[in-house]
ZAMARGU-4260 file (C-alpha; in steps of 0.2 Angstrom, whole numbers, plus 5000, padded with zeros to 4 digits):
<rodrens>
0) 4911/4905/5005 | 4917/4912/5023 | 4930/4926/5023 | 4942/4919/5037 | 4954/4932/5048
5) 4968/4927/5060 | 4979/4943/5068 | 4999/4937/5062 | 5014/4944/5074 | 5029/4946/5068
10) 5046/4953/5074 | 5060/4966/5066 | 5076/4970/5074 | 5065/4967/5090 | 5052/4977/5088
15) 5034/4967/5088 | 5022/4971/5074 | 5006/4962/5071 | 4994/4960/5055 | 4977/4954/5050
20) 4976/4940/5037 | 4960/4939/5029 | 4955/4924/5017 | 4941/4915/5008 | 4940/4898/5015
25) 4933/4892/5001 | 4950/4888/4992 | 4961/4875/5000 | 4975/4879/4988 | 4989/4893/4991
30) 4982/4909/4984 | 4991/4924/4975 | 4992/4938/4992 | 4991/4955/4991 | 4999/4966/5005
35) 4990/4982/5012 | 5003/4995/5018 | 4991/5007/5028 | 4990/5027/5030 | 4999/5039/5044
40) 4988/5034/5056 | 4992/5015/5056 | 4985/4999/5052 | 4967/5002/5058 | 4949/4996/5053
45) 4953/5006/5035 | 4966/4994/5031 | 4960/4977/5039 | 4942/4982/5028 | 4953/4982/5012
50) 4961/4966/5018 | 4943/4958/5020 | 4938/4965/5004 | 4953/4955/4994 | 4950/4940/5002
55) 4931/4944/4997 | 4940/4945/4977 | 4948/4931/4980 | 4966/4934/4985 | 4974/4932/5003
60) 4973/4952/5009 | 4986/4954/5022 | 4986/4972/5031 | 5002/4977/5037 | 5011/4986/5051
65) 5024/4997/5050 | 5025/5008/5069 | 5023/4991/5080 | 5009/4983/5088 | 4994/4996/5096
70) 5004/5007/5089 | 4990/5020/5082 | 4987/5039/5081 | 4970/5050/5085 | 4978/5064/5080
75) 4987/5075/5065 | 5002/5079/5078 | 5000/5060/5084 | 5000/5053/5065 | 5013/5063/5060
80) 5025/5058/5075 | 5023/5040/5069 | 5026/5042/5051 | 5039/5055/5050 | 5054/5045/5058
85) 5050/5031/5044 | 5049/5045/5031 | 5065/5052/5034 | 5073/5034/5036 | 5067/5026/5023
90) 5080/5011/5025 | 5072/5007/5038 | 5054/5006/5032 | 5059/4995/5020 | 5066/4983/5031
95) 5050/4983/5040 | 5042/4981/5025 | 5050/4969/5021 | 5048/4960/5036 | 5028/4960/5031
100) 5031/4953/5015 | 5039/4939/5021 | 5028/4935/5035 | 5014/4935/5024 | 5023/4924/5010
105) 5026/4910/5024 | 5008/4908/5028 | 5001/4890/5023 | 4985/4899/5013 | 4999/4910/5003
110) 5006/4906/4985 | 5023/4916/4989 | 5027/4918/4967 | 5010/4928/4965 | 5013/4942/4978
115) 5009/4960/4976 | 5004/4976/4988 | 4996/4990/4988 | 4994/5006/4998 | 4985/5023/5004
120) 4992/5039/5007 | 5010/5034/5015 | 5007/5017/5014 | 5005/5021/4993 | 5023/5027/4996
125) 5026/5011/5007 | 5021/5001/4993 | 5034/5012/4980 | 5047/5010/4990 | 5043/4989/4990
130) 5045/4990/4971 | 5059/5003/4970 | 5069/4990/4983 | 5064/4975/4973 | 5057/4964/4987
135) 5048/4951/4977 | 5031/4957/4971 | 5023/4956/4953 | 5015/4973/4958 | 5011/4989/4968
140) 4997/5000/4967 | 4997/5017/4977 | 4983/5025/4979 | 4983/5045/4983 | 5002/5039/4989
145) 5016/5051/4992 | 5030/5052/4977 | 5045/5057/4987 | 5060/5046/4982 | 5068/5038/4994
150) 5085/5044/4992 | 5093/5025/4991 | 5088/5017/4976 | 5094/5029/4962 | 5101/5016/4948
155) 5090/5004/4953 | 5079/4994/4940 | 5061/4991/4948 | 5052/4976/4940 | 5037/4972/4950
160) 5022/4983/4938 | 5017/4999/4948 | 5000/5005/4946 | 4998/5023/4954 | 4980/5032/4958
165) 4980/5050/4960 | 4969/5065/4963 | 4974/5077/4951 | 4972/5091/4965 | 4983/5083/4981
170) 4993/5095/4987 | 5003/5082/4995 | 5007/5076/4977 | 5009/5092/4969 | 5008/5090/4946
175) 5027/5093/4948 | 5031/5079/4960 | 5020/5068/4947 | 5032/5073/4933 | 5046/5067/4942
180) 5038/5052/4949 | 5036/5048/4929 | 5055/5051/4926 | 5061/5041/4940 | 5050/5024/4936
185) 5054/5028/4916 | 5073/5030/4923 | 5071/5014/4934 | 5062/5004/4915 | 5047/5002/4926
190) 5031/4995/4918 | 5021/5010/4925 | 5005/5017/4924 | 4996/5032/4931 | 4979/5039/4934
195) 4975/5053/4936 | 4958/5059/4943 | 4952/5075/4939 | 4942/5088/4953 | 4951/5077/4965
200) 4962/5079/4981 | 4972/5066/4994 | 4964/5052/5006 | 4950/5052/4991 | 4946/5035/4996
205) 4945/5036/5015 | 4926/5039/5020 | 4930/5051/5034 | 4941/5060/5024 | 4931/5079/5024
210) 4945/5092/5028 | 4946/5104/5011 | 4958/5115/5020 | 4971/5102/5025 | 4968/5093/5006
215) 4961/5078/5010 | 4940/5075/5003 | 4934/5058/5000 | 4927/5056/4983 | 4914/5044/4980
220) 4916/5043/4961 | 4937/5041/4960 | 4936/5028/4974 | 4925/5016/4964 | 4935/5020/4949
225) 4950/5017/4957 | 4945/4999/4964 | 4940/4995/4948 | 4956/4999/4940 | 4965/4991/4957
230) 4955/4973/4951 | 4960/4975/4935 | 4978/4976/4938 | 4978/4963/4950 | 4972/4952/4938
235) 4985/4954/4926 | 4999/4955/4938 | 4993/4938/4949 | 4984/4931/4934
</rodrens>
């Protein structure tokens, strides 16, 4: 076994983005592929890692790209220029997302009936949004993702199965904001889950996470608990 990585680029409404498929090349039969929609700062080593490890279970792990190629911050202020425009126009970051999707599902290694995503801090709403605009997944899991609705699938039905993580203590995702995230999927007749993780705050599974102050601290214990409940899931969904 040999976990194989090629760098994809794709194009949407001509802009050039780029992705890192990751496979094992011990399977010569399409495998079921699961997306990676990565944080505010851009796809980065975070992501392609969480690519690798997929492969590693034995899915094709594609991480994604939202802001265009080399597009990346260093910085809050450089992060939050990337994401906000996409956060405010969310049409449009489902179109990109959507342009992933379907780049990945054309790849030869791909079985493009037995797709899902998932997603850490606003790529966990990235991958929402893939499942409340009904691109073709089984399911979505979000980890520490943001619940804001989009503003343009009210009335929607979402049917890909949505699996979200969640520190109990992000302040990015406040107990309120989790209420209504539970009203829109039951709304939307979702299959839904959610777990919550006590004594815990955002970015919980990004090592370098360490700032208490802005509410975001890496927790050991919800990050391996998480994974465990992402395998899980996956398995049923791709199964």
């Amino acid at each position: 076994m040999t976990i194989q990585t090629r760098t994809i680029e794709y194009m949407h409404d001509g802009v050039t983005f780029e992705g890192l498929l990751a496979w094992d090349d011990a399977f010569s039969a399409p495998r079921p592929a699961v997306a990676v929609a990565h944080a505010w700062a851009g796809r980065g080593p975070f992501e392609d890692g969480k690519a690798r490890a997929l492969a590693g279970l034995g899915y094709v792990g594609f991480a994604m790209d939202v802001y265009g190629k080399g597009k990346r911050g260093r910085s809050k202020e450089e992060n939050a220029a990337l994401m906000t425009p996409l956060v405010q126009d969310r049409a449009l970051l489902q179109a990109r997302l959507g342009a992933a999707l379907q780049t990945l599902a054309a790849q030869p290694e791909v079985d493009r009936e037995r797709l899902a995503a998932i997603g850490f801090c606003f790529g966990g709403l990235s991958v929402l949004d893939m499942a409340r605009c009904g691109l073709p997944l089984r399911g979505v899991v979000s980890f520490h993702g943001l619940f804001t609705p989009p503003g343009n699938t009210a009335g929607r039905r979402i049917t890909a199965k949505v699996l979200a993580l969640h520190g109990w203590d992000d302040p990015m995702a406040t107990p309120e904001a989790v209420l209504a995230f539970a009203r829109e999927m039951t709304e939307a007749g979702a299959d839904w889950q959610l777990h919550a993780y006590g004594g815990t705050m955002h970015a919980f599974t990004n090592p370098e996470a360490n700032d208490p102050g802005f509410g975001t601290v890496y927790s050991a214990r919800a990050d391996a608990r998480s994974w465990v409940a992402m395998r899980e899931f996956l398995a049923e969904v791709l199964g």
